[in-house]
N, C-alpha and C positions, 0 to 999 in steps of 0.2 A: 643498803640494808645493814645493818649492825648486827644484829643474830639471828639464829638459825628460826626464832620463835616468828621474827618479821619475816624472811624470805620465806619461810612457810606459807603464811598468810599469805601473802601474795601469790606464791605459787598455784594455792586455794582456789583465789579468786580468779585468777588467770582459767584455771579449769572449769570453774561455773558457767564464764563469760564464753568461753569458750565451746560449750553444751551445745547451742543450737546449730552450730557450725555439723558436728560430729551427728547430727541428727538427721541435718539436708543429707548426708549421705546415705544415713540408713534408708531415709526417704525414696532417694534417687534406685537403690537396690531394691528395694522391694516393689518399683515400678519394673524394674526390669524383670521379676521373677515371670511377667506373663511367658518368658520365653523358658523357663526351669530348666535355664540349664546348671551345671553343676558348679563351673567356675561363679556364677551368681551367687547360689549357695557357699559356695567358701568366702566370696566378699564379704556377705552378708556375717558370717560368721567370723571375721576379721573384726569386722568395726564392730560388732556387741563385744567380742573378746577384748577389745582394747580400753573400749568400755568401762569394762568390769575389773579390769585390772585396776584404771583410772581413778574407779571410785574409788575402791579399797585403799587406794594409797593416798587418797586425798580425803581421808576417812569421811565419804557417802558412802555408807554401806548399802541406804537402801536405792542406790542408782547401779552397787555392784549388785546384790541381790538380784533386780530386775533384768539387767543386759545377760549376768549370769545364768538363769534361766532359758532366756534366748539363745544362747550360746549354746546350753547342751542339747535345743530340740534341733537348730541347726546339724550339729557333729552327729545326730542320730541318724536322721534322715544321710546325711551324705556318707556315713559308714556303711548304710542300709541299701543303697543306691535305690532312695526313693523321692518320687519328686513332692514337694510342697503341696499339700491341701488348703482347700478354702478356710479352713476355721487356723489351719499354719500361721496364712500370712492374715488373717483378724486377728488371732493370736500377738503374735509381732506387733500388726498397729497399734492394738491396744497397751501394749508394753511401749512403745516410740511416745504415744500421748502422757501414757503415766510418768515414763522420764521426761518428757516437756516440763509438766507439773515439779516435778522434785530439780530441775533444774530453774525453774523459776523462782523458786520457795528460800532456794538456797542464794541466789543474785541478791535476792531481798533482804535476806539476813544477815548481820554481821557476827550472831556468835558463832564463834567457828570453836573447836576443840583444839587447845596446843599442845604439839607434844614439846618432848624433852629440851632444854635449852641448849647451844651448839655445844659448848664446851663437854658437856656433856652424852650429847648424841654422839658425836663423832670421835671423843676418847683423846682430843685433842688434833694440834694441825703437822703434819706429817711434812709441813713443806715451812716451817718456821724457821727464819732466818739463824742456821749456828754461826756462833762468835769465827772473825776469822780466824784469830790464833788460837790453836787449842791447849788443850792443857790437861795435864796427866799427873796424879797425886799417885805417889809409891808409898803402902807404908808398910813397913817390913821392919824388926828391932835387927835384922843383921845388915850391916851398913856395905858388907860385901856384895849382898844378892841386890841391893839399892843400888850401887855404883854398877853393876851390870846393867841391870834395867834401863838404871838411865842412860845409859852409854848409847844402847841399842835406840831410844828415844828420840834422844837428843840428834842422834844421826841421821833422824828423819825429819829433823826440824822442828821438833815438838817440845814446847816447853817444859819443864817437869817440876816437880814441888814433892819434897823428900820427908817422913816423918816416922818416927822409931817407937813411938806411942800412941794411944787410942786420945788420948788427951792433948798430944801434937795433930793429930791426927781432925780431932773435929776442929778445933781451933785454924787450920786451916780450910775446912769446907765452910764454918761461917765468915771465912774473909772471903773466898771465893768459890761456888760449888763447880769443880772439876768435870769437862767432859769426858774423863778417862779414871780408873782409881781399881787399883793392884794391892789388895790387903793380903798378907798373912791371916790362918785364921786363929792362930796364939802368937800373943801381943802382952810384954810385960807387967802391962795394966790392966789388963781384959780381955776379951778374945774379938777378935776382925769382926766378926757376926753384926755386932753391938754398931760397929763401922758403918757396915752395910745398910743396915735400918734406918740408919739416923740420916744417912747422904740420900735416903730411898723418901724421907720424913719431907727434904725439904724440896721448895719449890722447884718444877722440872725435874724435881730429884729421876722419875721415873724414864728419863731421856738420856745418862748419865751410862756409859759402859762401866761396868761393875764384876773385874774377875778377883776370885781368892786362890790363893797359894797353901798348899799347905805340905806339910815334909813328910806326914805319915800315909797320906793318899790313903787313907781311909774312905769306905764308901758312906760312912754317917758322917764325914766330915763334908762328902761331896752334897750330900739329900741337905743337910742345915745350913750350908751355904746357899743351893738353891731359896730352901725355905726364907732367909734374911731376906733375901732378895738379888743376891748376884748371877749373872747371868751365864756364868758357868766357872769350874774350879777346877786348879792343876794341882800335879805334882812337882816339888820341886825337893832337888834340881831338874831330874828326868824333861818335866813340860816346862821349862822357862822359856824356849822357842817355843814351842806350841801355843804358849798360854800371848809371847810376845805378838804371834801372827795376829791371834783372834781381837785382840786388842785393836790393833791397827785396824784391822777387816772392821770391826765396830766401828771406828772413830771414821774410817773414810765412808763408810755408811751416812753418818751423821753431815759429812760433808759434799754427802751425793747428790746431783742435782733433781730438780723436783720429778718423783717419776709421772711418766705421761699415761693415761689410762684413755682408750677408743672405747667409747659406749655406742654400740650397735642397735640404735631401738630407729623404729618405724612412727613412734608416737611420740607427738612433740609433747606431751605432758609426762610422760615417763622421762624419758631421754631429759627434760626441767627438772627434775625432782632428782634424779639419778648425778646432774651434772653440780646441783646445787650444793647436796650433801657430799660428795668427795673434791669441790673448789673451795667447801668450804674445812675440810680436815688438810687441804696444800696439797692435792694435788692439781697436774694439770689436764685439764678433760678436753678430749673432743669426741664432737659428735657423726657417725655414719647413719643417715635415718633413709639413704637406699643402697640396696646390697650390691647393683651394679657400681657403686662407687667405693665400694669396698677396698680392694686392690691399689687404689689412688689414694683414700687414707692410712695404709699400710705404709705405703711407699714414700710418704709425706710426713707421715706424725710420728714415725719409729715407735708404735705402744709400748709399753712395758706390761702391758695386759689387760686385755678385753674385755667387759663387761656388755653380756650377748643375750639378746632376746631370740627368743624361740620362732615364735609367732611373725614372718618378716613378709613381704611382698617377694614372688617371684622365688624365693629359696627361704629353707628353714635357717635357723641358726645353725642344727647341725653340721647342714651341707658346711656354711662358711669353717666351722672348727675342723672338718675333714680337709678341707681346703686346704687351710693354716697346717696342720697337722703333717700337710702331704710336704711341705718345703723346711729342711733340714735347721735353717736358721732362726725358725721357730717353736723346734720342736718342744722348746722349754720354757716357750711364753705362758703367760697361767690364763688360763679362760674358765673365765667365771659365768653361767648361765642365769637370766635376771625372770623369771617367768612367771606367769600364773598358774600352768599346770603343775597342782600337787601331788600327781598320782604318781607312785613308782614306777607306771613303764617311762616316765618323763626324767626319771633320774638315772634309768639303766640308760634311753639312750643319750644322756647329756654325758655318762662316762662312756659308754661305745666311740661315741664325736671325740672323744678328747679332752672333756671338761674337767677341769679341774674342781668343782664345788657347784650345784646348785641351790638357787637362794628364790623362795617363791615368794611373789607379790601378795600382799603387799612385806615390803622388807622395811625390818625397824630402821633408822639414820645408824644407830650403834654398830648394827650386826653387819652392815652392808660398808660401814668403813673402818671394823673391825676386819672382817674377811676380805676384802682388799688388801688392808696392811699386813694380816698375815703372807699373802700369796705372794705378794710383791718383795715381801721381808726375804723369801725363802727362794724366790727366783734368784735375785740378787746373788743372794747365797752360792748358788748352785751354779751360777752365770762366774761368780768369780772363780769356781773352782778350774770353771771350762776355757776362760778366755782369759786366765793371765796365769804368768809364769811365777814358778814355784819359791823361785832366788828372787826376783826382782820384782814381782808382784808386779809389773810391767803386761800389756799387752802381749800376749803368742804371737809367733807371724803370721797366723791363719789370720787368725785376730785382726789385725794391725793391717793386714792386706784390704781386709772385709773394708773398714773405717776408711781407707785410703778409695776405695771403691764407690762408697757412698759422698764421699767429697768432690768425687769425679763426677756422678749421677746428679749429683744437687748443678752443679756448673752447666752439667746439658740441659738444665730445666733454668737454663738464662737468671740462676743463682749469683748478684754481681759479688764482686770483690776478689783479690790475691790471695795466693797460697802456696807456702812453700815447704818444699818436701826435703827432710835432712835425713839424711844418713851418716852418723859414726860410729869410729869404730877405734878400741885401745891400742896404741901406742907400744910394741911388744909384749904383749901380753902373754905369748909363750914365754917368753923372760922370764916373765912375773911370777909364772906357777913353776917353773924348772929354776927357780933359786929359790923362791920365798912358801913354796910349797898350795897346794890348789885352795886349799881352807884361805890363804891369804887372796889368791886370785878371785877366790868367790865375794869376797869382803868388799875388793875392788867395785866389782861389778855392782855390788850392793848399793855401794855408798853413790856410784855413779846414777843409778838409778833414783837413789833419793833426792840427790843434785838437782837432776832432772825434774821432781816431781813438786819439789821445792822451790823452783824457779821460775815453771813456766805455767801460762795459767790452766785453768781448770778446763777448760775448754779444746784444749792442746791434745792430740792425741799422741801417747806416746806405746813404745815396743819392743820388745825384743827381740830385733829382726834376725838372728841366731851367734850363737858363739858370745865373742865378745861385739858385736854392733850394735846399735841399739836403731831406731828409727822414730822421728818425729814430724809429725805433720801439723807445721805454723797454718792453719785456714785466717781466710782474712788478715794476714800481715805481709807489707812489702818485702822485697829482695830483701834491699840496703837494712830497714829494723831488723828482720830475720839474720841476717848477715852478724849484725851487731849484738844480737841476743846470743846465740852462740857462742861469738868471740870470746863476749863476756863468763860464760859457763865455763870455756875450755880454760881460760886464765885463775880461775876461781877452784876449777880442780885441780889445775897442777900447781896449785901453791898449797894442797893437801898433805899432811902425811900422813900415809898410812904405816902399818905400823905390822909386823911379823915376830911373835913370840915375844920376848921381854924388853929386848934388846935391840931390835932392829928395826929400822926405819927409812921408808923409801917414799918416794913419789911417781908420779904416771902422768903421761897427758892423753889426748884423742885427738884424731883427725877429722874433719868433718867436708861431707861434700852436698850443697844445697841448691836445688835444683824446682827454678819455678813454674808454678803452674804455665802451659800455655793452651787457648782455646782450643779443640779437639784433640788434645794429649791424651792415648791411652795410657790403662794405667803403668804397662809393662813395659812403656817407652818413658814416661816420668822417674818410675823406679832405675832403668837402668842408665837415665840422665844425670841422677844422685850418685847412683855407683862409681859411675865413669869418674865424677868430679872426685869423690872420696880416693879413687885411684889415684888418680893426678896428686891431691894434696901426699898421700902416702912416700908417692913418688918421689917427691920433691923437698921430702925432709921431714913430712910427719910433724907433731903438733901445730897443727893451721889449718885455716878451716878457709875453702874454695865456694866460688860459686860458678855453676854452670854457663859456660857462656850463650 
């Protein structure tokens, strides 16, 4: 399918064809109600509710209308604890044959209602290939706070492209638009603002990290920047780190991999519609449609956040967000609730559970991969603050443990392939801070760090295992590559120099010790595998990098 207008369709007609199927069942319940018992009445009142969700979003309103109906003399009777009457269940059948009818009417029909076109429904695609090399425009008329910038930039790897006018300035977004750009917001020829609109104007313009500088830190300076369209504004000198972090936080954002989203529905025509509209804005979807296997999709897909229906077999959604809620390592996953019930006790208790946002059926394609990309935006966010380190934007070791944990778990679930676990660590690095002063040792560690992140691929866990050591987990790559990847790093940094005050200038190397996965390795016997090796190499002279025997 090519757009959202066709996979609609189709989704449509999937739901029509699909009608008599969802009907044998209601059929099958209301045979059994000679027996009135209660769990009856809640079956019965599962499949109208799924119903009527159904229609509504596959805009049959009047197949929602009718199941709808059924649905609240069901919840009546069974809040009432009373059992089904004879004119109940006539009631019912005569509602079961009227949707025969409206399911037939519509198999027959081809005009259906379209809504919105993809690009539009879904606000664009959240998982679109970014360029591999990125690229960063500065423009600033003072060529000193430019040569800072870029200094800082270029240490990460990151291309940069420098310009001292508004008129330099566009002239390079129409050779290339930048996924990074640093305005000043007074510019000898006009003011930044003007910057901002124009790079906002062009294609993807709205994908593009966009911070402005300014020297009076004025709060109308920070409101009109926003308004341009930048995505937030510093003082400067005071925020040049500041504003340097959020930058980078942006652009590694852009080169995040696609996030994963677990849709918990029990109905395959929900759980179709739900998986269509957010594969089709880039993300990656899977589906849980029973709550016993809840647990095993958890454990399997890593979500980056849940979109939960209410209404499940065996357990509500709440219970699963209580679940999730109860284990520490999710406490910050966003869970989105997907449901038909609009009534406010359904959104007290979707926040009691721990939801973050509920969203009733039927949900626009806009709103529903809008409020995913917000949630997901701001997990991120929030996930970076908690799980990587301040200096090196590297992995915590809590962190970094966790990752190392989860490589090991994948391996018991007969996960094939190699992996090799490094540990280094700087080359006297007391030295380094007791001559060249700590600001200079911090610098070290920096630029190490970006070495690292720069080198190896995306996939590569890397950390901060404490001090100066750093930790890196090669999954899927042999000894001997691993071995050689390294090598290659440690020879690449110590041909660095680094640099202390105006005048002075030194180098550094690291030692490394690399230790491979083997079948039933715990993790605290792999980790002190690496250690031991990093010891030995230390031992034995420092800059060189061992491997475990």
């Amino acid at each position: 399918m090519s757009t959202w207008d066709e996979e609609f369709r189709q989704l449509q007609a999937e739901f029509l064809r699909g009608g008599p199927d969802r009907l044998v069942d209601i059929d099958e319940t209301l045979e059994r109600l000679d027996r009135g018992t209660a769990a009856t009445l809640a079956d019965l009142k599962r499949h109208f509710h799924k119903l009527a969700g159904a229609g509504a979003t596959y805009q049959r309103p009047h197949i929602s209308t009718l199941a709808r109906e059924a649905e609240r003399r069901c919840d009546e009777l069974i809040k009432g604890h009373h059992q089904p009457s004879s004119d109940d269940v006539g009631r019912w059948r005569d509602i079961r044959h009227r949707l025969t009818a409206l399911f037939d009417e519509g198999i027959a029909t081809t005009v259906l209602t379209e809504p919105e076109s993809a690009t539009a429904a879904t606000g664009g695609s959240a998982g679109e290939s970014s360029r591999s090399a990125l690229d960063v425009l500065l423009v600033d008329e003072n060529q000193e706070t430019r040569r800072l910038l870029a200094s800082v930039l270029q240490h990460e790897g990151i291309p940069v492209r420098e310009a001292g006018t508004c008129a330099e300035a566009k002239a390079l977004i129409d050779t290339r638009l930048p996924d990074g750009l640093l305005v000043d917001v007074r510019l000898p020829d006009g003011s930044g603002y003007g910057i901002v609109e124009y790079a906002r104007q062009k294609p993807d313009g709205d994908h593009a990290a966009i911070l402005m500088l300014s020297a009076a830190g004025d709060f109308l300076d920070l409101a009109e920047a926003i308004h341009a369209g930048a995505d937030a504004c510093y003082t400067k000198p005071a925020e040049i780190e500041a504003a340097h972090r959020k930058l980078l936080q942006m652009l590694e954002r852009s080169q995040a991999e696609i996030p994963r989203i677990l849709v918990v529905e029990d109905d395959e025509f929900h759980a179709a519609f739900a998986r269509t509209v957010l594969e089709s804005a880039g993300y990656q979807v899977d589906v849980c449609s029973a709550p016993r296997t809840f647990t095993e999709h958890m454990a399997t897909f890593h979500p980056e956040l849940l979109l939960m229906d209410v209404n499940l077999p065996e357990v509500s959604g709440y219970d699963l967000a209580r679940l999730v809620r109860q284990q520490e390592q999710h406490a910050a996953l966003p869970i989105i609730f997907l449901t038909s019930e609009a009534e406010m006790e359904s959104r007290i208790r979707a926040a009691k559970a721990g939801g973050d946002e509920h969203l009733t059926k039927p949900v626009h394609p806009a709103l529903l991969a809008s409020a995913v990309g917000a949630r997901l935006e701001r997990a991120r966010f929030l996930k970076s603050l908690l799980h990587r380190d301040g200096l090196t934007r590297l992995l915590t070791h809590a962190s970094f443990m966790e990752q190392v944990q989860q490589v090991i778990d994948r391996r018991a679930r007969s996960t094939p392939g190699s992996a090799s676990l490094v540990l280094l660590d700087v080359d006297h690095f007391k030295r380094v801070n007791d001559t060249y002063g700590h600001q200079a040792g911090d610098r070290v560690l920096a630029t190490l760090a970006a070495s690292l992140r720069q080198h190896l691929r995306r996939t590569d866990i890397i950390g901060r295992y404490g001090g100066e050591e750093f930790g890196v987990l090669l999954d899927h790559l042999p000894i001997d590559d691993a071995q050689r990847l390294i090598t290659r790093l440690l020879n690449e940094f110590a041909a660095l120099d680094h640099t202390a005050g105006e005048h002075q200038h030194f180098r550094v190397t690291f030692s490394a010790g690399i230790a491979p996965y083997r079948e039933g390795l715990e993790r605290h016997a792999w980790i002190e595998a690496a250690d031991l090796t990093l010891y030995a190499a230390k031992k034995s002279g420092r800059n060189r990098v061992l491997v475990a025997p």
